[in-house]
C-alpha positions as CSV (number, residue, x, y, z in Angstrom):
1,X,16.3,-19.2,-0.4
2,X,17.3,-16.1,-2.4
3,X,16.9,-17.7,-5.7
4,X,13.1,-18.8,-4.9
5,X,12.3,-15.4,-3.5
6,X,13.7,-13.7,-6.7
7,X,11.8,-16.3,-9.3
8,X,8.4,-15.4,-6.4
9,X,9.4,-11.9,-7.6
10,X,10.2,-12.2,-11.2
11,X,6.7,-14.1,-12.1
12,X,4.6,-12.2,-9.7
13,X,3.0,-14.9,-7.6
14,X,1.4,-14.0,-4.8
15,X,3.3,-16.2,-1.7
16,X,3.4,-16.6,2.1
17,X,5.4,-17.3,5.4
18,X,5.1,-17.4,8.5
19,X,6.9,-14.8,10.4
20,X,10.2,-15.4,12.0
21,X,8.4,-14.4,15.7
22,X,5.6,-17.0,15.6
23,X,5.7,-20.3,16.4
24,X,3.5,-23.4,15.1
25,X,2.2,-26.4,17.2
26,X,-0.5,-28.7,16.5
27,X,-3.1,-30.7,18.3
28,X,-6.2,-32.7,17.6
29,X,-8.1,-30.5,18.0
30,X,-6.4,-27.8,15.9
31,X,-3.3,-25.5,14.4
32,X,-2.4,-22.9,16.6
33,X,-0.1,-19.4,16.1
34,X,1.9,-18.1,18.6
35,X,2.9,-14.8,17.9
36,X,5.6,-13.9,20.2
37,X,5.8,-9.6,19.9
38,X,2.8,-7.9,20.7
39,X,1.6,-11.5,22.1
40,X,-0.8,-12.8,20.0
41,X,-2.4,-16.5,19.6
42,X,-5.1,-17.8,17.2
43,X,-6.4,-21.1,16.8
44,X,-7.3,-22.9,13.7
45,X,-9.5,-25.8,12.2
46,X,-6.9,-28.8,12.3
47,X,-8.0,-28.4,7.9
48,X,-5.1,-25.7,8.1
49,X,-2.1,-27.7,9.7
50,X,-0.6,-29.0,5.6
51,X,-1.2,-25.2,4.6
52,X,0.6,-24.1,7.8
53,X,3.5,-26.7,8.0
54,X,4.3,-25.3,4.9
55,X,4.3,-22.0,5.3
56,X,6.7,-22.8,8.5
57,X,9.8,-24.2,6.2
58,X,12.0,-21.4,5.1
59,X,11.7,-19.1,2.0
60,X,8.0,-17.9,1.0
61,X,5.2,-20.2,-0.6
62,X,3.2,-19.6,-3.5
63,X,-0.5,-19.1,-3.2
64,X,-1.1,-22.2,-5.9
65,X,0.9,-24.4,-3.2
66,X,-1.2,-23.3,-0.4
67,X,-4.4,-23.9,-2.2
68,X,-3.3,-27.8,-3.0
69,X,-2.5,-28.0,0.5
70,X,-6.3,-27.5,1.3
71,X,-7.5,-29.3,-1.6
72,X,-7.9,-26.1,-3.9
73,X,-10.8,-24.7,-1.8
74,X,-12.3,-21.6,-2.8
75,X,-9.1,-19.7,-3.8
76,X,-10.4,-15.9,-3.6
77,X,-11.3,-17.2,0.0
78,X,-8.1,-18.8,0.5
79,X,-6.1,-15.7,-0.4
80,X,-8.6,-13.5,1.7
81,X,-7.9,-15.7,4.8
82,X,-4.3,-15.3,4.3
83,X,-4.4,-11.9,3.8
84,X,-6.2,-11.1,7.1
85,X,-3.6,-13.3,8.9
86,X,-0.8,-11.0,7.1
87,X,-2.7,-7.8,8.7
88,X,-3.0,-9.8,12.0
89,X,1.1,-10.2,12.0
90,X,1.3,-14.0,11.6
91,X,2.1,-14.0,8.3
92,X,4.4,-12.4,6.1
């Protein structure tokens, strides 16, 4: 994990996680974030659950492996949409 984090660091890539306190479950209908301090939930188009899985494993991922996960959509919207999830405290 430290070794990933410090190459994340060393190149300058923008990269993501989910925070320790939230918790990820998926339905048909959807992706859904728990946050568990202040208690917070949001719901997401099931289009999110790749891009969310992998922001669940451990160590940080890089915005360029977040926007294959959703098909390289958009990327300045991609970012944007993380971004506000990091001001919301999903994300980290």
């Amino acid at each position: 994990m430290g070794n990933c984090e410090n190459s994340i660091e060393k190149e300058n890539l923008l990269a993501y996680r989910l925070r320790t306190s939230v918790s990820l479950s998926e339905t048909e209908k959807g992706v859904h974030l728990c946050l568990s301090y202040p208690l917070k939930h949001v719901s997401l188009n099931a289009f999110w659950g790749d891009a969310m899985r992998q922001l669940s494993e451990e160590g940080f991922t890089p915005l360029d492996e977040i926007l294959s996960a959703t098909g390289d959509q958009h990327g300045q919207k991609v970012e944007s949409f993380m971004d506000n999830l990091v001001r919301r405290g999903f994300l980290e």
